[in-house]
LUMVEXFI-930228 format. One record per residue (C-alpha): residue number from 1; residue in one letter; x, y, z. Coordinates in Angstrom, 1 decimal. Example, Ala and Ser with C-alpha at 12.3 -4.5 7.8 and 13.67 -1.06 7.14 Angstrom:
<sites>
- 1|A|12.3|-4.5|7.8;
- 2|S|13.7|-1.1|7.1;
</sites>
This chain:
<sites>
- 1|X|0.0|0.0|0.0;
- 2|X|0.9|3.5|-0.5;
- 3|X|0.4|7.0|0.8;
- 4|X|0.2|10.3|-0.9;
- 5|X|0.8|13.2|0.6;
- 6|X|0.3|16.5|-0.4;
- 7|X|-0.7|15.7|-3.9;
- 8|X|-4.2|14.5|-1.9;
- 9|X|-4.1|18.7|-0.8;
- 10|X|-6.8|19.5|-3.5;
- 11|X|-8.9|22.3|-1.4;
- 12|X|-5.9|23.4|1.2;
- 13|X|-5.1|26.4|0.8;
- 14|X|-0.8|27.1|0.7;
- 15|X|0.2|28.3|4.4;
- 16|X|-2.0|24.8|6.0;
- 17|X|0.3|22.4|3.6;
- 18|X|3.5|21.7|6.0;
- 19|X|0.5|21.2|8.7;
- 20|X|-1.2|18.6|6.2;
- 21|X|2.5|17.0|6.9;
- 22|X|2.5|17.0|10.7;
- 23|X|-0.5|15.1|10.1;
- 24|X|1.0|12.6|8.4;
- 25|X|3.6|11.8|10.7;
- 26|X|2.1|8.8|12.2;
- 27|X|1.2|5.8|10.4;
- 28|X|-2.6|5.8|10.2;
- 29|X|-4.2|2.3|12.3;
- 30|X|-7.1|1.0|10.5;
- 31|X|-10.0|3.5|12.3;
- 32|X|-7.7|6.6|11.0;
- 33|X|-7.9|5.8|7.4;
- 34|X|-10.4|7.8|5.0;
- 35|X|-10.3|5.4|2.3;
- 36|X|-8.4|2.7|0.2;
- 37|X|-8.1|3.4|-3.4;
- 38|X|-6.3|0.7|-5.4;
- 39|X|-3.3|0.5|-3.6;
- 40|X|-3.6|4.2|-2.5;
- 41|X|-4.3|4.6|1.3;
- 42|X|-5.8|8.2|2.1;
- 43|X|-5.5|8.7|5.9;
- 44|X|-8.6|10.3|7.7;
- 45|X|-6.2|13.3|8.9;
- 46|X|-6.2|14.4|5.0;
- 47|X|-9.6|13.7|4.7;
- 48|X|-10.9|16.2|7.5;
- 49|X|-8.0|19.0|6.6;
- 50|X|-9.3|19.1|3.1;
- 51|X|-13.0|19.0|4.6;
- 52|X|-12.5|21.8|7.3;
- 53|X|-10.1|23.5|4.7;
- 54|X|-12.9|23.6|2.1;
- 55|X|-15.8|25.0|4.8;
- 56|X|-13.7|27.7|5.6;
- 57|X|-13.1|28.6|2.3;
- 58|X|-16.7|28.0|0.8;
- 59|X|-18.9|29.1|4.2;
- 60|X|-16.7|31.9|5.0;
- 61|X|-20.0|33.8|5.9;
- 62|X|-21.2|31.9|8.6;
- 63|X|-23.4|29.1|9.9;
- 64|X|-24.5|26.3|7.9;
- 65|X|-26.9|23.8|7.8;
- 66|X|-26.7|20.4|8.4;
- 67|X|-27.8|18.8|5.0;
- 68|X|-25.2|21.4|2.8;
- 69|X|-22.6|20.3|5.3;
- 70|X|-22.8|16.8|5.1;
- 71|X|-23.6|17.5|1.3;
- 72|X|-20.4|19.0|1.2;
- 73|X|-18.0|16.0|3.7;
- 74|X|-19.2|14.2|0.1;
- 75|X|-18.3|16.3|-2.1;
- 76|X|-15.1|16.2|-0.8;
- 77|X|-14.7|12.6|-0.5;
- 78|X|-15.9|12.1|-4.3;
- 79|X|-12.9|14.6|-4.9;
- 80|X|-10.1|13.4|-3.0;
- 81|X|-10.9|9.6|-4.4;
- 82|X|-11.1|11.1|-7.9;
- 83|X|-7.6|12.7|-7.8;
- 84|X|-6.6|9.6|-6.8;
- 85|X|-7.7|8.1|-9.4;
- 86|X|-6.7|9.9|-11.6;
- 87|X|-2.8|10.4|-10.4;
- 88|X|-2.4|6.6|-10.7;
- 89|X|-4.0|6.8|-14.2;
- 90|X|-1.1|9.4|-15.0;
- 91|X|1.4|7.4|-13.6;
- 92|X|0.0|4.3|-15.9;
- 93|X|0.1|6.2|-18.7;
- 94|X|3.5|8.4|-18.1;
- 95|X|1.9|11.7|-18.0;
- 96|X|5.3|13.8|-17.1;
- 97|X|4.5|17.6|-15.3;
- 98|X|5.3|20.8|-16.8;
- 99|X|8.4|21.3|-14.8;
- 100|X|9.0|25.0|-16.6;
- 101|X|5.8|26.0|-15.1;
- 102|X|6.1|24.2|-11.9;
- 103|X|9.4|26.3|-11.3;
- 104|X|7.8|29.3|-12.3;
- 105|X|5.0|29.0|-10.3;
- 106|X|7.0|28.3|-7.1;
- 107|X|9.0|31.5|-7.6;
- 108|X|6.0|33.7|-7.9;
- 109|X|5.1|32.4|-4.4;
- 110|X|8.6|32.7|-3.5;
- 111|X|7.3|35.3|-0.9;
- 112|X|4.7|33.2|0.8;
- 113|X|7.0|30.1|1.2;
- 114|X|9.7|32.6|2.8;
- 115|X|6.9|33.3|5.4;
- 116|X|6.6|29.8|7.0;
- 117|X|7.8|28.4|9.8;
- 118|X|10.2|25.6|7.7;
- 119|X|10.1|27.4|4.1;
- 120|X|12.3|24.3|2.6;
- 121|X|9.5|21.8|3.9;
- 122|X|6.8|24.3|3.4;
- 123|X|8.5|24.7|-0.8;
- 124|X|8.8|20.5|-0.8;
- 125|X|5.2|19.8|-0.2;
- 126|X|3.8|22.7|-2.2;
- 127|X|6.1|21.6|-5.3;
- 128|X|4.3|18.3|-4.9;
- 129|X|1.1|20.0|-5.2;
- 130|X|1.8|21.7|-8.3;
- 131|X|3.6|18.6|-10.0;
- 132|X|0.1|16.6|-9.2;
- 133|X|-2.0|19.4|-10.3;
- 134|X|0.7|19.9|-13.8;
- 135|X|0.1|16.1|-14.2;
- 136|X|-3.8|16.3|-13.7;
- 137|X|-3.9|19.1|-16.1;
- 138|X|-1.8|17.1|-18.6;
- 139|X|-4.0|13.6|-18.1;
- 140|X|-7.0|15.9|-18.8;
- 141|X|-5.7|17.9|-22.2;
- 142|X|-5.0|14.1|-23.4;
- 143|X|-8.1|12.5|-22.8;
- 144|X|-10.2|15.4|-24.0;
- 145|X|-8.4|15.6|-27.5;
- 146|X|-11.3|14.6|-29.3;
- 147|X|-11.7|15.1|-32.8;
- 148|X|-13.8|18.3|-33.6;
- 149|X|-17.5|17.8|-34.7;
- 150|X|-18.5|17.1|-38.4;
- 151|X|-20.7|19.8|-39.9;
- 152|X|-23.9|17.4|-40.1;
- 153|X|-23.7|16.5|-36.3;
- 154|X|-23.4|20.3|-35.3;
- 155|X|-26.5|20.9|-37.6;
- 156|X|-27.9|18.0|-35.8;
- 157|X|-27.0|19.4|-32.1;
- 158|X|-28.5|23.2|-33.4;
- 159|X|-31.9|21.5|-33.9;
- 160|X|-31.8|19.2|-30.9;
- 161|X|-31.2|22.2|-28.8;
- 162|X|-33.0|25.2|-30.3;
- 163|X|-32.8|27.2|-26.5;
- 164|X|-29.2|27.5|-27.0;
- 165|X|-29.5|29.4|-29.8;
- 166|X|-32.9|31.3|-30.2;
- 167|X|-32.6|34.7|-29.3;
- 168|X|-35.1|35.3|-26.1;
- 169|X|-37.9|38.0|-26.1;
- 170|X|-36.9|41.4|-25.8;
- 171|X|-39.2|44.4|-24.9;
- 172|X|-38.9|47.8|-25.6;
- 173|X|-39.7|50.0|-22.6;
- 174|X|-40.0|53.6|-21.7;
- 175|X|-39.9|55.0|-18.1;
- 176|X|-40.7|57.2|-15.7;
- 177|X|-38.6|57.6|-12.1;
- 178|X|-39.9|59.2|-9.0;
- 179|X|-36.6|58.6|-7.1;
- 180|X|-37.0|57.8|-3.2;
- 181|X|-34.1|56.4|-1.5;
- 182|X|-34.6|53.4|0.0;
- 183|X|-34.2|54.3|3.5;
- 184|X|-36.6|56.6|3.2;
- 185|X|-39.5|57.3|5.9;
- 186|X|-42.6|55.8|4.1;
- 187|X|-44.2|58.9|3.8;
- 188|X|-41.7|59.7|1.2;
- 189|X|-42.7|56.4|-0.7;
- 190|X|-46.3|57.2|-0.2;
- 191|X|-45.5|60.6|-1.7;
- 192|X|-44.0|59.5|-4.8;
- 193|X|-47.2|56.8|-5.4;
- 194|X|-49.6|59.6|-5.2;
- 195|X|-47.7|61.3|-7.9;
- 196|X|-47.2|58.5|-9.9;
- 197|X|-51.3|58.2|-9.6;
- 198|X|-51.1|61.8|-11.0;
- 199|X|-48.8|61.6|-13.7;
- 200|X|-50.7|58.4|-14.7;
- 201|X|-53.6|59.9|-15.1;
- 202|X|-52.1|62.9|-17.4;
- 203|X|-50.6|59.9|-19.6;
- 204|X|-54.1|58.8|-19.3;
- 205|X|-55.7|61.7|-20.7;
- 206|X|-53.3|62.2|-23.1;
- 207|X|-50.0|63.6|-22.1;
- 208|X|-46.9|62.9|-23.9;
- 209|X|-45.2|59.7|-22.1;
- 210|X|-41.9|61.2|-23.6;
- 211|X|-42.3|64.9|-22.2;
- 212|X|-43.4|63.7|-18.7;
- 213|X|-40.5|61.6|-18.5;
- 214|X|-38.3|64.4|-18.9;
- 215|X|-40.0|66.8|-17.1;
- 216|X|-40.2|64.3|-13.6;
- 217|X|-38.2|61.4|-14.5;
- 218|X|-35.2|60.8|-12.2;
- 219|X|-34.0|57.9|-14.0;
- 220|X|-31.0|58.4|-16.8;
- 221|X|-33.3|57.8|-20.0;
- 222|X|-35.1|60.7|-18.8;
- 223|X|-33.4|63.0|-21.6;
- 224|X|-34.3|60.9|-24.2;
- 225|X|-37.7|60.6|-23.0;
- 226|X|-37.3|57.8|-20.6;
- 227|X|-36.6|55.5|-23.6;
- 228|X|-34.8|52.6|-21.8;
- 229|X|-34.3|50.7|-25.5;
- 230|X|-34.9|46.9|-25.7;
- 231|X|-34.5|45.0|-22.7;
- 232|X|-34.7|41.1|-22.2;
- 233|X|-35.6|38.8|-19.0;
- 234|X|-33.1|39.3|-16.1;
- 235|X|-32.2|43.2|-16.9;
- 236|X|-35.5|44.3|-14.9;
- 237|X|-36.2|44.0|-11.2;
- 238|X|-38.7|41.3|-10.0;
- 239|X|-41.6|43.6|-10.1;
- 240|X|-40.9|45.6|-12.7;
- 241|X|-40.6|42.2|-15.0;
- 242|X|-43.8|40.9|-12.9;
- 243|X|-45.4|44.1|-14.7;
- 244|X|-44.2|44.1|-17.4;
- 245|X|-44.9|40.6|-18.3;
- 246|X|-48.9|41.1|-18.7;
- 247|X|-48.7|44.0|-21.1;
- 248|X|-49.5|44.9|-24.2;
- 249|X|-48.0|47.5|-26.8;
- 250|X|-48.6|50.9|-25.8;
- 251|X|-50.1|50.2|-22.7;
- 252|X|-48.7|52.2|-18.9;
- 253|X|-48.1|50.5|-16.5;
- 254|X|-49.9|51.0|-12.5;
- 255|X|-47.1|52.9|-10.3;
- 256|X|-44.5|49.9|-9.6;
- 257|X|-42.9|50.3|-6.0;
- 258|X|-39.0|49.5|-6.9;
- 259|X|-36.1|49.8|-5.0;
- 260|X|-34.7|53.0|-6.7;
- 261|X|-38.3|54.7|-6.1;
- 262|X|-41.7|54.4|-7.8;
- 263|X|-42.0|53.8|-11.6;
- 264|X|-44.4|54.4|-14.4;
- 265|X|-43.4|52.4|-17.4;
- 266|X|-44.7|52.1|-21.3;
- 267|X|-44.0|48.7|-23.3;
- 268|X|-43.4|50.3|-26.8;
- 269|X|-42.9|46.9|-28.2;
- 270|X|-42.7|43.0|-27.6;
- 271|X|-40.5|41.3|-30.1;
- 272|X|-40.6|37.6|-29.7;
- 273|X|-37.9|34.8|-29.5;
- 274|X|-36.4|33.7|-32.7;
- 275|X|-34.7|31.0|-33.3;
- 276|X|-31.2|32.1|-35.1;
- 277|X|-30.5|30.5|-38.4;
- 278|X|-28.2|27.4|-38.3;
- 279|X|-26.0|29.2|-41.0;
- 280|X|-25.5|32.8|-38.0;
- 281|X|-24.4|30.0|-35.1;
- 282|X|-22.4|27.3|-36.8;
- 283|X|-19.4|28.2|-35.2;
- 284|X|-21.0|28.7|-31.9;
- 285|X|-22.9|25.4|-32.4;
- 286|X|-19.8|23.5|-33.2;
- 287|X|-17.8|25.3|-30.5;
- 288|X|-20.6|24.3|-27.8;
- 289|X|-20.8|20.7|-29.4;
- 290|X|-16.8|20.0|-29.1;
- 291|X|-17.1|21.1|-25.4;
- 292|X|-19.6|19.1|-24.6;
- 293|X|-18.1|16.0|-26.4;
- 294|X|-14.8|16.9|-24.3;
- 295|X|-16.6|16.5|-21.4;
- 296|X|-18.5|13.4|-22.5;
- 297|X|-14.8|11.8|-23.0;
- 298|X|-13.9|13.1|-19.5;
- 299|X|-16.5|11.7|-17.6;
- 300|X|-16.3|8.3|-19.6;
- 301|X|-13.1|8.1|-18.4;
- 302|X|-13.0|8.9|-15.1;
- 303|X|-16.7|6.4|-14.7;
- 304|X|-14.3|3.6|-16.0;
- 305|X|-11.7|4.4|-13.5;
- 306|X|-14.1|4.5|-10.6;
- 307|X|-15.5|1.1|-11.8;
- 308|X|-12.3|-0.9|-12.5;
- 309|X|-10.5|0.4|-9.2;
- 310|X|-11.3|-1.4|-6.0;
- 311|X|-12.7|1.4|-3.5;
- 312|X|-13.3|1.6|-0.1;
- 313|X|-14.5|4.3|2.2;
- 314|X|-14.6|4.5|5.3;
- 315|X|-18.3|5.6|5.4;
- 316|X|-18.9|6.6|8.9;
- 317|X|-16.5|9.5|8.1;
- 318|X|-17.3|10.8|5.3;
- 319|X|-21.4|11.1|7.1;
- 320|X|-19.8|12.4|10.1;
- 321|X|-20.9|9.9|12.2;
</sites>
């Protein structure tokens, strides 16, 4: 059996590696091991540096629940016996680092390594790192050289997934702003609604949207007539898209309470999706295709791997139980 060391250190961050080494120190007994991969031993002490490594780094803004943590003590797991893996996988298949950038890599972080308590050990373990992480990205470029997409399967992928490339509906929208901050007592916000009411009635009787807009608009379209040009779904707040959704051309909308203040808006036009013609995306097609096959070879690979290696996990740890 064998034991890696900081090569496992997928999450740590640099200045907890030469502690990741203390760790190691002693021999794991049987109830210290995370899990047995091939002939690979990961010892538990890896496992929960990596694990409280990764909360600190991921939760850094405070509590969190139960089921996302033990979520993420998988997560982990599935990672740390993946690089495994896929290191031995490299080794089979000679995958060799790229030393240049190793080297260069350890100079830029020259400064940090000069900062530890044993910068020697601290440089040792961290050029580990990198070599694994050179190899991993080496192992990866090789198994995803796949040949690039023929021009009838990219036609075939642009008509199997017509929401990739359909261009959503856009609206064109005019506005009118009432600005009220949004710590504002809410007799200012009431304010501004009754003179929203106001200017909707003008607009209702026959006033100009345009001249309105720049007359009492405090929004930025205001000079050109609170034209806000087209717009498509996720550019507008929650209520103004709420709104705006059950509109018709040329209709105003009810005063819409938004965070910037209170709003008035016009839909000038709905222009519906359209789905581009294969001829305008080909190249994005094909681009989106060749990634996806990429990834397709990826995960093929790294299935196989999980089912032809032995495995075994040390289950109670990795629940936290």
């Amino acid at each position: 059996m064998r034991c890696l060391s900081a090569a496992l250190a997928w999450l740590l961050p640099l200045f907890a590696i030469p502690a990741l080494a203390d760790a190691e120190a002693e021999a794991p007994g049987a109830e210290e091991v995370f899990a047995v991969v091939g002939d690979i031993v990961i010892p538990a002490a890896e496992f929960e540096a990596n694990f409280h490594a990764g909360v600190r780094e991921r939760f850094y803004h405070g509590s969190v629940p139960a089921a996302e943590l033990a979520e993420f003590r998988r997560e982990v797991a599935r990672s740390m016996v993946d690089r495994v893996l896929l290191l031995r996988e490299a080794e089979r298949l000679g995958v060799e680092p790229d030393e240049a950038a190793v080297e260069a890599d350890l100079q830029r972080r020259a400064g940090i390594l000069a900062g530890s308590a044993d910068p020697a050990r601290a440089r040792d373990m961290l050029r580990e790192r990198l070599v694994a992480d050179s190899v991993l990205d080496r192992l990866r470029a090789r198994i995803e050289q796949v040949p690039a997409p023929q021009r009838e399967a990219v036609e075939a992928y642009w008509r199997e997934h017509p929401d990739k490339f359909t261009t959503p509906e856009r609206v064109r929208l005019s506005v009118i702003l009432l600005k009220v901050e949004p710590w504002s007592p809410e007799a200012a916000w009431k304010a501004a609604h009754e003179e929203a009411l106001r200017l909707e009635a003008r607009l209702g009787a026959g006033s100009p949207f345009a001249e309105l807009a720049r007359l009492h608009s405090a929004d930025a379209s205001a000079a050109q007539g609170g034209d806000l040009g087209y717009v498509h779904r996720g550019m507008l707040s929650r209520e103004a898209q709420e709104v705006v959704d059950g509109m018709s051309a040329g209709e105003i909308s009810p005063p819409v309470r938004m965070l910037q203040g209170i709003a008035l808006f016009r839909l000038e036009e709905r222009v519906a999706p359209v789905l581009n013609a294969f001829a305008q995306v080909e190249d994005r097609a094909r681009e989106l295709l060749h990634r996806e096959l990429r990834e397709q070879a990826w995960e093929e690979a790294l299935g196989r791997l999980r089912a032809d290696t032995p495995i075994t996990l040390n289950e109670a740890l990795v629940e936290g139980s």
